[in-house]
PDB file of N, CA, C and O in Angstrom:
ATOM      1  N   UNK A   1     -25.248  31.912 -56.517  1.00  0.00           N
ATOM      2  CA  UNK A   1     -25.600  31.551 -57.869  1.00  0.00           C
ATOM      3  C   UNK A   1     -25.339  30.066 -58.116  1.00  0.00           C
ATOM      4  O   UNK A   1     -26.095  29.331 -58.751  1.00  0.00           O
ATOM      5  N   UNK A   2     -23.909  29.615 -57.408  1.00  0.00           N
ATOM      6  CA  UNK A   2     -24.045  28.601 -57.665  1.00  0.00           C
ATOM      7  C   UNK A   2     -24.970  27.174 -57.255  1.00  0.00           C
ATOM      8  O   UNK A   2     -25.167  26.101 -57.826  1.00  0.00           O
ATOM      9  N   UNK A   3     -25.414  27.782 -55.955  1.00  0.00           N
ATOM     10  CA  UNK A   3     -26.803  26.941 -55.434  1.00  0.00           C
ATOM     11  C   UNK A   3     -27.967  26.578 -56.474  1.00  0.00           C
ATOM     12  O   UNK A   3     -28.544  25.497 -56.601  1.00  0.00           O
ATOM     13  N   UNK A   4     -28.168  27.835 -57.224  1.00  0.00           N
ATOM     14  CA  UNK A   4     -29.712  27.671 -57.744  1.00  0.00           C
ATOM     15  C   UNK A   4     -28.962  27.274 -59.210  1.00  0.00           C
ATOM     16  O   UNK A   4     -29.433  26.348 -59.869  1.00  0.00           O
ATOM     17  N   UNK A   5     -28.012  27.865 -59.593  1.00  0.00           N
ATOM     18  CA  UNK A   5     -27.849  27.329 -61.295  1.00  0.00           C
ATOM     19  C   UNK A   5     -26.795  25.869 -61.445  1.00  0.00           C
ATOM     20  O   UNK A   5     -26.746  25.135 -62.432  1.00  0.00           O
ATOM     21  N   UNK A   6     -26.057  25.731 -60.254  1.00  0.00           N
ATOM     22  CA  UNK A   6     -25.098  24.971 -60.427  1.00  0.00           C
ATOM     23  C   UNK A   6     -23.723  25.412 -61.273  1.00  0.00           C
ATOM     24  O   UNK A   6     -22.927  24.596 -61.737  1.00  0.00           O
ATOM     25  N   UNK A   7     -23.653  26.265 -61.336  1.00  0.00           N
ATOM     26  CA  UNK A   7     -22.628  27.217 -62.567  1.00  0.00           C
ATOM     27  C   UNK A   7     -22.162  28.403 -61.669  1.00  0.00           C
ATOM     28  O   UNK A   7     -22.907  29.299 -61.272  1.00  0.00           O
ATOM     29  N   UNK A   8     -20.699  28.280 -61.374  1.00  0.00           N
ATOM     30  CA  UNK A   8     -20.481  29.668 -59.993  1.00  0.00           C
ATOM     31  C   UNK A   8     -20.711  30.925 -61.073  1.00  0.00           C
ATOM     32  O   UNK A   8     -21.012  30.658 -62.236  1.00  0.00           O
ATOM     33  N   UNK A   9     -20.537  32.454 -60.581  1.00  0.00           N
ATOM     34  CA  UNK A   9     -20.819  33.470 -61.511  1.00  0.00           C
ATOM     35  C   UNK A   9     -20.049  33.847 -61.961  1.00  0.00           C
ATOM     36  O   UNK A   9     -19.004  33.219 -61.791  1.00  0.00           O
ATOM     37  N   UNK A  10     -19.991  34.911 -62.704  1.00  0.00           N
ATOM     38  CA  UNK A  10     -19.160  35.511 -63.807  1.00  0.00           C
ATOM     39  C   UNK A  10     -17.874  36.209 -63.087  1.00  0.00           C
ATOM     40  O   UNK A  10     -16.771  36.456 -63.576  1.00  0.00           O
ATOM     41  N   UNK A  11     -18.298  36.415 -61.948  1.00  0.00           N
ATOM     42  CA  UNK A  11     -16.758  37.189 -61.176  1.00  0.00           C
ATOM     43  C   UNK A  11     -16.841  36.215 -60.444  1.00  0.00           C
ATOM     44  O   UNK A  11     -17.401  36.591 -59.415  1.00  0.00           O
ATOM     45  N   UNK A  12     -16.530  34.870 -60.376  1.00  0.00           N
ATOM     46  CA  UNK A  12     -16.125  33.876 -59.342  1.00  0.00           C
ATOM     47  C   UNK A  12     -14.383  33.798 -59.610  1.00  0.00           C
ATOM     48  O   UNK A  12     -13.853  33.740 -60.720  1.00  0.00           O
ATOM     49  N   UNK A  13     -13.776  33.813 -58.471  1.00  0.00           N
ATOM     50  CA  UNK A  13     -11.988  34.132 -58.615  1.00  0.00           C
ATOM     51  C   UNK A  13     -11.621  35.714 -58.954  1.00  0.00           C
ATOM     52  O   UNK A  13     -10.478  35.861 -59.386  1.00  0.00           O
ATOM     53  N   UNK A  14     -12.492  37.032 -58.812  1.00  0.00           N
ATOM     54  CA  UNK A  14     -12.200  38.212 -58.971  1.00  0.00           C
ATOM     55  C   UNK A  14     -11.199  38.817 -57.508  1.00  0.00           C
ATOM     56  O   UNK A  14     -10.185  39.514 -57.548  1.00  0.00           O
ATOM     57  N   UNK A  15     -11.750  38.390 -56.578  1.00  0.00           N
ATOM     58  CA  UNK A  15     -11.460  38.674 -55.299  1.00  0.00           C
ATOM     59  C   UNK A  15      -9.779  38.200 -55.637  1.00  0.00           C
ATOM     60  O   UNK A  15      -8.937  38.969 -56.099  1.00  0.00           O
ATOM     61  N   UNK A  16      -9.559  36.846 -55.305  1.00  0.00           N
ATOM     62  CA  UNK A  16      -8.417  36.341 -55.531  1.00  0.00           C
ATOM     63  C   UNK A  16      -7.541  37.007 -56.412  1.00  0.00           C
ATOM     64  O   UNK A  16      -6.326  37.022 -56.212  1.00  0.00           O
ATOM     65  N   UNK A  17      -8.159  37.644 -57.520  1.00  0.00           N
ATOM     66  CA  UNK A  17      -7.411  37.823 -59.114  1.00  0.00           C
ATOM     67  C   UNK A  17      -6.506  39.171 -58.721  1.00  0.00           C
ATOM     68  O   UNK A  17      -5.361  39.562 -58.951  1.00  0.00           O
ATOM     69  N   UNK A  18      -7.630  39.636 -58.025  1.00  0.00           N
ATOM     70  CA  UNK A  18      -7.623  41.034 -57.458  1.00  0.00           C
ATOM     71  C   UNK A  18      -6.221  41.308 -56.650  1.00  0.00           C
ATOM     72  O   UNK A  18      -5.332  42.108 -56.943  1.00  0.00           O
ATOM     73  N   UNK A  19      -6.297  40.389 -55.532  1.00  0.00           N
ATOM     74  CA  UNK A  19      -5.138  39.868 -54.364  1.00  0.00           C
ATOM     75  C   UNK A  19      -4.283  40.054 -54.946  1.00  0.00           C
ATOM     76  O   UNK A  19      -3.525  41.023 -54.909  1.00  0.00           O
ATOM     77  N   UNK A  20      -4.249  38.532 -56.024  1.00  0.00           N
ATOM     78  CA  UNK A  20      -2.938  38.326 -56.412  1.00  0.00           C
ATOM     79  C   UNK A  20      -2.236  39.616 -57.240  1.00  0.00           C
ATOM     80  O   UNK A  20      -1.082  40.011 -57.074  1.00  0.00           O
ATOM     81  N   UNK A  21      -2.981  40.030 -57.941  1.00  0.00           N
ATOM     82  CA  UNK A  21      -2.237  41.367 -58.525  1.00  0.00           C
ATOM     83  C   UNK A  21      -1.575  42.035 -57.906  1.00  0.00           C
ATOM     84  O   UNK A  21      -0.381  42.220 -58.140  1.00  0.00           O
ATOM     85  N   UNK A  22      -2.433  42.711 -56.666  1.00  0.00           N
ATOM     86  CA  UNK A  22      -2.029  43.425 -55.750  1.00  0.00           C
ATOM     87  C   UNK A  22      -0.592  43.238 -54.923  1.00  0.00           C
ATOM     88  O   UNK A  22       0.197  44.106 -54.550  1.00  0.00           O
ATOM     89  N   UNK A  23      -0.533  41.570 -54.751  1.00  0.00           N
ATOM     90  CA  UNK A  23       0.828  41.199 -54.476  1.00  0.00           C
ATOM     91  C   UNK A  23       1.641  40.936 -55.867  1.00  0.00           C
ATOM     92  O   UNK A  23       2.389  39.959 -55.873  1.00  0.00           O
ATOM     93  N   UNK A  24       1.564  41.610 -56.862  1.00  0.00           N
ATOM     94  CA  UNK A  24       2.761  41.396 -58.192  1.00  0.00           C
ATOM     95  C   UNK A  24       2.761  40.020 -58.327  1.00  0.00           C
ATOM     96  O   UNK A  24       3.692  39.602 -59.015  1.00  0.00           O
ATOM     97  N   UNK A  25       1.969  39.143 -57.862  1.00  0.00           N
ATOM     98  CA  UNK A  25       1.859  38.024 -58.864  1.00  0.00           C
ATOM     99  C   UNK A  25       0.300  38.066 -59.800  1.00  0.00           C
ATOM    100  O   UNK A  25      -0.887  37.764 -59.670  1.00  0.00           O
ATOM    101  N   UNK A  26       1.159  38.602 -60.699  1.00  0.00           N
ATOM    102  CA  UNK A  26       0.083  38.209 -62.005  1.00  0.00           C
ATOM    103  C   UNK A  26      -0.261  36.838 -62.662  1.00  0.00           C
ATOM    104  O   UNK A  26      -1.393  36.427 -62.917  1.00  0.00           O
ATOM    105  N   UNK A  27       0.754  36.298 -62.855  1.00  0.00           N
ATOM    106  CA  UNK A  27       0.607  34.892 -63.693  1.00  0.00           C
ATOM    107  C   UNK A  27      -1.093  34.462 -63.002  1.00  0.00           C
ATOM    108  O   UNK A  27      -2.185  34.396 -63.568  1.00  0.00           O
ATOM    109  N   UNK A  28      -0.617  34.189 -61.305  1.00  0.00           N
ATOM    110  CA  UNK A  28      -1.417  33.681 -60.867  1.00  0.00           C
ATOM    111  C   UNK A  28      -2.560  34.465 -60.992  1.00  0.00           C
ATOM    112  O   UNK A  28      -3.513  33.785 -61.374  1.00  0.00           O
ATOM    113  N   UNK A  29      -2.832  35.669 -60.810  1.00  0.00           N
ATOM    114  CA  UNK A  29      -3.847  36.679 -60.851  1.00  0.00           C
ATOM    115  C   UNK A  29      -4.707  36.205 -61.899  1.00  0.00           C
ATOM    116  O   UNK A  29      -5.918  36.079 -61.719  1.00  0.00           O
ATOM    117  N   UNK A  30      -3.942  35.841 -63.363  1.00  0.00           N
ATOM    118  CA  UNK A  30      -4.444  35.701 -64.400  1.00  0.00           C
ATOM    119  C   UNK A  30      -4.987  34.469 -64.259  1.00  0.00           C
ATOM    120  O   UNK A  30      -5.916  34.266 -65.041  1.00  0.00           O
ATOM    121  N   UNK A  31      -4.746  33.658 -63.592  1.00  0.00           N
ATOM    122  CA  UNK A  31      -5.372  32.249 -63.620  1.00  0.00           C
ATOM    123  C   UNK A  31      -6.710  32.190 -62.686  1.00  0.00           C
ATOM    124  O   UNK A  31      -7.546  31.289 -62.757  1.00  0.00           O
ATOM    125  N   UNK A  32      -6.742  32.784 -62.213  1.00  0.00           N
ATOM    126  CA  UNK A  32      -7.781  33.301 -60.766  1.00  0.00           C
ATOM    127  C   UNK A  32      -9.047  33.969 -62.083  1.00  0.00           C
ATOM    128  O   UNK A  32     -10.093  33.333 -62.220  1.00  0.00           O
ATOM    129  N   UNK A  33      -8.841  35.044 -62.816  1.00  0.00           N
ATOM    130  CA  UNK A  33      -9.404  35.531 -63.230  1.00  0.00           C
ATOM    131  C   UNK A  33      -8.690  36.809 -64.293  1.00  0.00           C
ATOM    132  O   UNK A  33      -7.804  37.612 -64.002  1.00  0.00           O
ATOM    133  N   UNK A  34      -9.420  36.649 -65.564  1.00  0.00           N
ATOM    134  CA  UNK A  34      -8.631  37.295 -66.241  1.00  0.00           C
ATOM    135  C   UNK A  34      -8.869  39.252 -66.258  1.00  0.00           C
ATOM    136  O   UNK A  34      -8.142  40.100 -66.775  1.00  0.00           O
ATOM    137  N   UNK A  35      -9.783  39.373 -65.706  1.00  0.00           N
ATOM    138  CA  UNK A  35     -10.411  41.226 -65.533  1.00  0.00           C
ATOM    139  C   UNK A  35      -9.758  41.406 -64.341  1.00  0.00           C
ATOM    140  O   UNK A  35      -9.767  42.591 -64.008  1.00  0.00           O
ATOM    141  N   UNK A  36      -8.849  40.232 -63.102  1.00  0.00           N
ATOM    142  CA  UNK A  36      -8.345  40.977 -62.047  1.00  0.00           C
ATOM    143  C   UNK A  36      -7.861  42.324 -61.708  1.00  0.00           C
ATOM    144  O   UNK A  36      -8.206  43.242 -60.963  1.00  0.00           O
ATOM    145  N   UNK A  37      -6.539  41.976 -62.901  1.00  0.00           N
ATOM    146  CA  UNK A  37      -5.368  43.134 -62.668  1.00  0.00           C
ATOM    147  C   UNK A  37      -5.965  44.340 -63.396  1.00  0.00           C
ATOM    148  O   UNK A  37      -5.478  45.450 -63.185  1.00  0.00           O
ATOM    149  N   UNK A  38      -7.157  44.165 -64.377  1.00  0.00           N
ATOM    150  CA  UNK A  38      -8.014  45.083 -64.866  1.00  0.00           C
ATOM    151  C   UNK A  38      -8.401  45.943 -63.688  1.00  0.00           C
ATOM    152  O   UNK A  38      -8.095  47.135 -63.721  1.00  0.00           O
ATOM    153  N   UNK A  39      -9.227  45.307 -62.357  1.00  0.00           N
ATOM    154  CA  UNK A  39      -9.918  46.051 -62.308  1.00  0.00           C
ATOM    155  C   UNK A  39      -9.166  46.790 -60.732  1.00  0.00           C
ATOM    156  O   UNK A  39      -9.273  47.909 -60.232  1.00  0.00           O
ATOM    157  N   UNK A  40      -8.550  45.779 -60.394  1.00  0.00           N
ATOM    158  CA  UNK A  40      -6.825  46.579 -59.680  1.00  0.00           C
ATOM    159  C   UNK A  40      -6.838  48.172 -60.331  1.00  0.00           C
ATOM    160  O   UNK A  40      -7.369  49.186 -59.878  1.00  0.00           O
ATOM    161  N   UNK A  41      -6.021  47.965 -61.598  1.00  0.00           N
ATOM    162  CA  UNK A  41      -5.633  49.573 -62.464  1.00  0.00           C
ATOM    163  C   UNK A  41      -6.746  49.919 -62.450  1.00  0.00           C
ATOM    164  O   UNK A  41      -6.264  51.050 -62.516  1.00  0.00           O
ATOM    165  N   UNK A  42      -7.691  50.070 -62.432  1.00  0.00           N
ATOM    166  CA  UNK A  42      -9.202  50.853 -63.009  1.00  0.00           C
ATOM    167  C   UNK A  42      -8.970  51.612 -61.091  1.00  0.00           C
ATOM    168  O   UNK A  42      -8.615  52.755 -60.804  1.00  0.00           O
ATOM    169  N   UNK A  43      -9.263  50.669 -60.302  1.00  0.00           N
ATOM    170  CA  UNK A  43      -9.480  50.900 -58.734  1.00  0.00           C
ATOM    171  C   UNK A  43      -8.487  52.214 -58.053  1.00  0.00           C
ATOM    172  O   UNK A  43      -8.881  53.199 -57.429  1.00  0.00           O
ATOM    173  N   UNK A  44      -6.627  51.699 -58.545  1.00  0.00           N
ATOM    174  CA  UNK A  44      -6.007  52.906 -58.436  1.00  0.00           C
ATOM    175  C   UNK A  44      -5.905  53.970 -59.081  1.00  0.00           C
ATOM    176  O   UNK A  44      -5.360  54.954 -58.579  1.00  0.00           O
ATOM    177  N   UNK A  45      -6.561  53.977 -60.686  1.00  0.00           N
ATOM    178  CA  UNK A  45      -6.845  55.322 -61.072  1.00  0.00           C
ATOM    179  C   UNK A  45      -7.699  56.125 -60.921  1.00  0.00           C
ATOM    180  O   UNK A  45      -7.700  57.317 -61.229  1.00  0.00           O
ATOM    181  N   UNK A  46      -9.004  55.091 -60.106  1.00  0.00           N
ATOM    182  CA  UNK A  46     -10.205  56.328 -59.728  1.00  0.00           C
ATOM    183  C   UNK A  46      -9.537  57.083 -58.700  1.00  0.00           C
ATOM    184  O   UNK A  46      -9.338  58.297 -58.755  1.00  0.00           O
ATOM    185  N   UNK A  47      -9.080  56.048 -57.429  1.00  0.00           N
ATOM    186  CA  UNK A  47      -8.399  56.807 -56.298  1.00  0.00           C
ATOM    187  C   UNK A  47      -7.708  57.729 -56.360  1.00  0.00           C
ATOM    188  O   UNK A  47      -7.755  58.566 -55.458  1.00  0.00           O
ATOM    189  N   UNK A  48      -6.374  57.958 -58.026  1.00  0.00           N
ATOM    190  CA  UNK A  48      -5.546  58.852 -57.818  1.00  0.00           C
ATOM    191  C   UNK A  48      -6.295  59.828 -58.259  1.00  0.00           C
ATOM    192  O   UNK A  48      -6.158  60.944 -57.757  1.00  0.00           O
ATOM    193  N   UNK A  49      -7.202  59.613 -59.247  1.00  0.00           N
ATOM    194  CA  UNK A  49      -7.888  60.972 -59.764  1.00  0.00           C
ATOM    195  C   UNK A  49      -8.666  61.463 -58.648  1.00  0.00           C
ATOM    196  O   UNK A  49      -8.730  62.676 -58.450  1.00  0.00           O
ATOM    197  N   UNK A  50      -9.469  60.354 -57.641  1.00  0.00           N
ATOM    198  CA  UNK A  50      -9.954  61.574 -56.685  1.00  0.00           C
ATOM    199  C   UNK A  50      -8.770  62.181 -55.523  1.00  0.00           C
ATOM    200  O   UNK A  50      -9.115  63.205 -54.933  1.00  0.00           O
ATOM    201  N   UNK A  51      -7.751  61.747 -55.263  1.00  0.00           N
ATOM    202  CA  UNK A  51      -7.008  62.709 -54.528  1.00  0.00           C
ATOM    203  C   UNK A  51      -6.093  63.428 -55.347  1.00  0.00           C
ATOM    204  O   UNK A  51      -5.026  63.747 -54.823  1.00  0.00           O
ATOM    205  N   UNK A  52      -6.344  63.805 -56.762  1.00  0.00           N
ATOM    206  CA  UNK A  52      -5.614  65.190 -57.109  1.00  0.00           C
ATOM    207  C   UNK A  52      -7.049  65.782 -57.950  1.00  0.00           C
ATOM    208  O   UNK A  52      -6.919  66.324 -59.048  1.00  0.00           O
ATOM    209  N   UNK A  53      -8.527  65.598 -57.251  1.00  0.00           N
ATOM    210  CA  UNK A  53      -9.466  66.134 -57.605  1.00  0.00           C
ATOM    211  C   UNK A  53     -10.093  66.044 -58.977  1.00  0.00           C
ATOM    212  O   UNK A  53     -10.872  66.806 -59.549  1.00  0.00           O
ATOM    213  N   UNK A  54      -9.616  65.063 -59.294  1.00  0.00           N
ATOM    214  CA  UNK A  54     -10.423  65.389 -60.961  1.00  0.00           C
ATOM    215  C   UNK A  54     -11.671  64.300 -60.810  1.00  0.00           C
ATOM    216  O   UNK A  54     -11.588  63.197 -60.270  1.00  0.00           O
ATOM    217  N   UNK A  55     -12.873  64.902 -61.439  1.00  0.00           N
ATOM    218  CA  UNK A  55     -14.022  64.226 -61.084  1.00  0.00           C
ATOM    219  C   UNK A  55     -13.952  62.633 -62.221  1.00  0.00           C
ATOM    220  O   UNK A  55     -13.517  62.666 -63.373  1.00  0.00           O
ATOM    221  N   UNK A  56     -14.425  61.521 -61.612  1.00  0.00           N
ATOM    222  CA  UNK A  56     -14.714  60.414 -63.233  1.00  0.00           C
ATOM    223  C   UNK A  56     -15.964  60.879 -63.351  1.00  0.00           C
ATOM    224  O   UNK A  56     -16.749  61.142 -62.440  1.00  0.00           O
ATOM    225  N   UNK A  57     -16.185  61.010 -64.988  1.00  0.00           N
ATOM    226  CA  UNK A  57     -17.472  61.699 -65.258  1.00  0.00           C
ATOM    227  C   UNK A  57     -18.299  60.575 -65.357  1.00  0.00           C
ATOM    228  O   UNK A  57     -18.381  60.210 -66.530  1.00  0.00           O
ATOM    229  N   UNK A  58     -18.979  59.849 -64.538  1.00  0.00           N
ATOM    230  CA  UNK A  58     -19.800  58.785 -64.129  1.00  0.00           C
ATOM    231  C   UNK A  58     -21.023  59.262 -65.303  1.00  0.00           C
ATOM    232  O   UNK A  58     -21.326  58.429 -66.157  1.00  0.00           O
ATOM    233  N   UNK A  59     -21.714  60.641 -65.308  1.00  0.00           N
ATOM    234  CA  UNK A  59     -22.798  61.302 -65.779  1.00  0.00           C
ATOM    235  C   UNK A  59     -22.685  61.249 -67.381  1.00  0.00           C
ATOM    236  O   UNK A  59     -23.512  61.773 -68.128  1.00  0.00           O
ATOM    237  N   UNK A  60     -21.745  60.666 -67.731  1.00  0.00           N
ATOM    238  CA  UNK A  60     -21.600  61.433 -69.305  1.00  0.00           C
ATOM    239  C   UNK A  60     -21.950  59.993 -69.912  1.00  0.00           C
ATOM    240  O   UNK A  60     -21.902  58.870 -69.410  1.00  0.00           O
ATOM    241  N   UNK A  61     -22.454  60.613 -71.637  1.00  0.00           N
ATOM    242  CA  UNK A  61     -23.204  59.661 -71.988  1.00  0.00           C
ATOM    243  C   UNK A  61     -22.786  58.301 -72.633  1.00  0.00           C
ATOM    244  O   UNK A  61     -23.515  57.358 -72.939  1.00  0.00           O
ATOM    245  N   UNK A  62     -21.220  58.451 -72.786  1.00  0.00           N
ATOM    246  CA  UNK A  62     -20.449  57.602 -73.228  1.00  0.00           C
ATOM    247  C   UNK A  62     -20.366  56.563 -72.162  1.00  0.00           C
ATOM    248  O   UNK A  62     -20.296  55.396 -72.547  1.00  0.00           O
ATOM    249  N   UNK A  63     -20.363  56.778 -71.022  1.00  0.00           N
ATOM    250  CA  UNK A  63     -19.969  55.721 -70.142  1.00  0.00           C
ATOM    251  C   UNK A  63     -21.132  54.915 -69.937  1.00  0.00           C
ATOM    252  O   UNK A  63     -20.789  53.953 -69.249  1.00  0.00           O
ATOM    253  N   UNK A  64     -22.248  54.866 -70.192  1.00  0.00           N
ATOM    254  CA  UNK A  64     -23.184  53.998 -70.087  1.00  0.00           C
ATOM    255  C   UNK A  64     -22.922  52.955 -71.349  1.00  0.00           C
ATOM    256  O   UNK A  64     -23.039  51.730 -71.297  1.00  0.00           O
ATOM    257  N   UNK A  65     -22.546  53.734 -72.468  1.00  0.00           N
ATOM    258  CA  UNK A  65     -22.340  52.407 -73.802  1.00  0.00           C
ATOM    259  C   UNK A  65     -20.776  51.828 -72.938  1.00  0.00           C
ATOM    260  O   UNK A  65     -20.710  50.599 -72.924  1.00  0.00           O
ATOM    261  N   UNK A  66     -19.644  52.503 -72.293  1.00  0.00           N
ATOM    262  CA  UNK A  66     -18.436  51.379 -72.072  1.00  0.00           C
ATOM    263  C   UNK A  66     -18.898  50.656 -70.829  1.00  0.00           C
ATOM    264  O   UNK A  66     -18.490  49.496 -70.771  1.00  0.00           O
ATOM    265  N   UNK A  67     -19.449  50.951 -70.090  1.00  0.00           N
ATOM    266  CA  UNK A  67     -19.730  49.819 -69.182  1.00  0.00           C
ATOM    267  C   UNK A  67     -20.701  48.618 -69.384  1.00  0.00           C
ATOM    268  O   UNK A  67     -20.825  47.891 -68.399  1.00  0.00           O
ATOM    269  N   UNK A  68     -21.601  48.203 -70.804  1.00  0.00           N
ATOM    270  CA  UNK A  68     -22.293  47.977 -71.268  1.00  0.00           C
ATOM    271  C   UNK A  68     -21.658  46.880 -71.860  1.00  0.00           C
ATOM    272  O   UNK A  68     -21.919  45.691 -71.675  1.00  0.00           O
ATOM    273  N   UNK A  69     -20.857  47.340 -72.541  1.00  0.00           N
ATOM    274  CA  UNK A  69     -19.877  46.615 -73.410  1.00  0.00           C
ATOM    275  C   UNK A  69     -18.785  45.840 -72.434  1.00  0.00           C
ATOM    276  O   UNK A  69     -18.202  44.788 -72.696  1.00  0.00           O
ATOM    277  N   UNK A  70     -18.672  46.607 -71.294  1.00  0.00           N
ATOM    278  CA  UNK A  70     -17.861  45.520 -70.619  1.00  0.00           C
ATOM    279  C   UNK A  70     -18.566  44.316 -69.757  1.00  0.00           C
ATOM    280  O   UNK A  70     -18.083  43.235 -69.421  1.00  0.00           O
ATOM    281  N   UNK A  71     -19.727  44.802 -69.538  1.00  0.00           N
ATOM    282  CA  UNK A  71     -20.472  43.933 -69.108  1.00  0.00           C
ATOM    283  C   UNK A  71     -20.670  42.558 -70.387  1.00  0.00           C
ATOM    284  O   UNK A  71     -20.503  41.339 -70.418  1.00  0.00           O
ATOM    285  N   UNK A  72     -21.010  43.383 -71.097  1.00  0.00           N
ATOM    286  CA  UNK A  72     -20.834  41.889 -72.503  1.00  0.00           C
ATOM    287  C   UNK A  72     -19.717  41.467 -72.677  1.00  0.00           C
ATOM    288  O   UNK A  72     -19.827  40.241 -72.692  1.00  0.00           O
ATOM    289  N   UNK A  73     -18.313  41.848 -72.871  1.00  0.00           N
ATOM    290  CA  UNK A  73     -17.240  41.327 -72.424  1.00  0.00           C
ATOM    291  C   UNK A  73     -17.187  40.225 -71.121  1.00  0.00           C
ATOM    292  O   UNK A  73     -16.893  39.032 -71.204  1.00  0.00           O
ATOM    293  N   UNK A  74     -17.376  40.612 -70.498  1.00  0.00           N
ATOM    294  CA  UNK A  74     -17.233  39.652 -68.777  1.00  0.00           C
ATOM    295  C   UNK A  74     -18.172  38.547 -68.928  1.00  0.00           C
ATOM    296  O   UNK A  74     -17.859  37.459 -68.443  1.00  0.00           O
ATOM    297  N   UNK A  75     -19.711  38.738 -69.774  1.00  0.00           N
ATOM    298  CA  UNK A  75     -20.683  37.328 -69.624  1.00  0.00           C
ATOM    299  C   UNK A  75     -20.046  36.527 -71.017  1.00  0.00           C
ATOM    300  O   UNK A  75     -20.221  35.335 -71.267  1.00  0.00           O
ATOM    301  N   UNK A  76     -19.211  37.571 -71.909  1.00  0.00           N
ATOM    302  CA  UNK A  76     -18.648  35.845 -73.135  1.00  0.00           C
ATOM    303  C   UNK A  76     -17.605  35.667 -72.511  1.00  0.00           C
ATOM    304  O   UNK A  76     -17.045  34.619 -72.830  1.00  0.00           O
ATOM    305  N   UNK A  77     -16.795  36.613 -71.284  1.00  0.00           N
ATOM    306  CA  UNK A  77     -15.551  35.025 -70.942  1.00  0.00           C
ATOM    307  C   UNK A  77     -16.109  34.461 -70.006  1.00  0.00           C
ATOM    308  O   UNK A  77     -15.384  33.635 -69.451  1.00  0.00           O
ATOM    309  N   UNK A  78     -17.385  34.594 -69.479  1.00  0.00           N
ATOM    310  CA  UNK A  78     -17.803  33.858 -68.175  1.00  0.00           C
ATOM    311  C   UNK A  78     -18.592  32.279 -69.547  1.00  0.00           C
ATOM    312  O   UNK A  78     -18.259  31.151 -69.183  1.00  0.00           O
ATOM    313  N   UNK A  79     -19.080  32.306 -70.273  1.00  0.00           N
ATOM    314  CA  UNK A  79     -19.690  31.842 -71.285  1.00  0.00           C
ATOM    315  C   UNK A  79     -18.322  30.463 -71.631  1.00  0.00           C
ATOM    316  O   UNK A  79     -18.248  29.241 -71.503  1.00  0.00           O
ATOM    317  N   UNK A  80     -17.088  32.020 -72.300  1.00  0.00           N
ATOM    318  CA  UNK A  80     -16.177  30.298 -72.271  1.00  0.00           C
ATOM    319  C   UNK A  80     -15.292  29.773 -71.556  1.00  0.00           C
ATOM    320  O   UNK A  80     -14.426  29.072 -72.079  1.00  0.00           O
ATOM    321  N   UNK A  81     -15.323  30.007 -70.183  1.00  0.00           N
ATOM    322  CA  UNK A  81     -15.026  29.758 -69.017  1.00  0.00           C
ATOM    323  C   UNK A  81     -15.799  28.770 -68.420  1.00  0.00           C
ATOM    324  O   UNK A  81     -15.441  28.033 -67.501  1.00  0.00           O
ATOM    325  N   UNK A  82     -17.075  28.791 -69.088  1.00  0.00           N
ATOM    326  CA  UNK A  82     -18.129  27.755 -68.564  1.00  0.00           C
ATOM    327  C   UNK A  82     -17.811  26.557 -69.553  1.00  0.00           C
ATOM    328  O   UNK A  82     -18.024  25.405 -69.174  1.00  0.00           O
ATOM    329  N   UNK A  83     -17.349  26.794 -70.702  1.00  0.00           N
ATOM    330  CA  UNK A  83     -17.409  25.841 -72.167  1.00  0.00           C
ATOM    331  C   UNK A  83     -16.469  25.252 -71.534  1.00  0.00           C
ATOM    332  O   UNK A  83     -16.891  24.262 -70.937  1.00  0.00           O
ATOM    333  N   UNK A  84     -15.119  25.478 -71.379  1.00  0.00           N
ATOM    334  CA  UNK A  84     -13.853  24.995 -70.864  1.00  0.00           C
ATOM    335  C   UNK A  84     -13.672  24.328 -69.649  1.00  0.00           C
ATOM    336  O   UNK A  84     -12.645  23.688 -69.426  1.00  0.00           O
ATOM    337  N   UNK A  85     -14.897  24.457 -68.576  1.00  0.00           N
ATOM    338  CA  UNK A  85     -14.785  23.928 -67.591  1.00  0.00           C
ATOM    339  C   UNK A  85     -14.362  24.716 -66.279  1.00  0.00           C
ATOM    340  O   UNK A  85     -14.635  24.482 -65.101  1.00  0.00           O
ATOM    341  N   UNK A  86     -13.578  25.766 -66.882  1.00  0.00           N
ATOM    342  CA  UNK A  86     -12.918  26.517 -65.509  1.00  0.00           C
ATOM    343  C   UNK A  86     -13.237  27.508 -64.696  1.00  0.00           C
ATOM    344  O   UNK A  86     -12.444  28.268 -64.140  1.00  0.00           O
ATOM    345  N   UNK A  87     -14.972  27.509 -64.582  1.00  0.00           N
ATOM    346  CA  UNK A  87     -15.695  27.985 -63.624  1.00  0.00           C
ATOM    347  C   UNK A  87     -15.890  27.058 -62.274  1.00  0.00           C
ATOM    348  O   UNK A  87     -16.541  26.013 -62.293  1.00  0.00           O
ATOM    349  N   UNK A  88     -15.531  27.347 -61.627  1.00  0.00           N
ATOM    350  CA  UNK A  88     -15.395  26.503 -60.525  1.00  0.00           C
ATOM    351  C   UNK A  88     -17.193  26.237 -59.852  1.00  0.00           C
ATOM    352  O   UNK A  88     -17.384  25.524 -58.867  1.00  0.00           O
TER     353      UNK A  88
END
C-alpha cells in the first residue's frame, strides 16, 4: 500500500503490537499499535472457546454490524494516525 499511496496501511505495526503484548510489554505494544493487545485477547479467546468446544457464532446476524463497526473504528485511527504523522 505503501508503494502505490505513499501512506503505509491501517494495520501497519499490528504484527509488532501483537509481539509485544505477547511478551507483557504493553506500553510498547501500545506504541506499535493501539488494536494490538486487542486483538492478542480476541486470538486467545477464540482458541480457548474452541478447545472447551463452544462454537463463535461467526453466522449470527449481529456479528456482521460488530465487525463493521470495527472496521470503522480501525480506518478513523488509521485516519488520525495519518493526521499526526505516526503512520510510518
Amino acid at each position: 500500500m505503501k508503494v502505490v499511496t505513499g501512506l503505509g496501511c491501517p494495520g501497519c505495526g499490528l504484527t509488532r503490537s501483537v509481539t509485544s503484548a505477547a511478551h507483557a510489554k504493553l506500553g510498547e505494544a501500545f506504541r506499535y499499535h493501539i488494536f494490538g493487545p486487542a486483538i492478542l485477547l480476541a486470538t486467545v479467546a477464540a482458541w480457548f472457546a474452541f478447545l472447551i468446544g463452544r462454537k463463535v457464532p461467526i453466522d449470527h446476524p449481529r456479528t456482521a454490524k460488530i465487525l463493521l463497526g470495527l472496521v470503522f473504528v480501525l480506518m478513523a485511527y488509521w485516519i488520525v494516525r495519518i493526521l499526526l504523522g505516526a503512520v510510518p
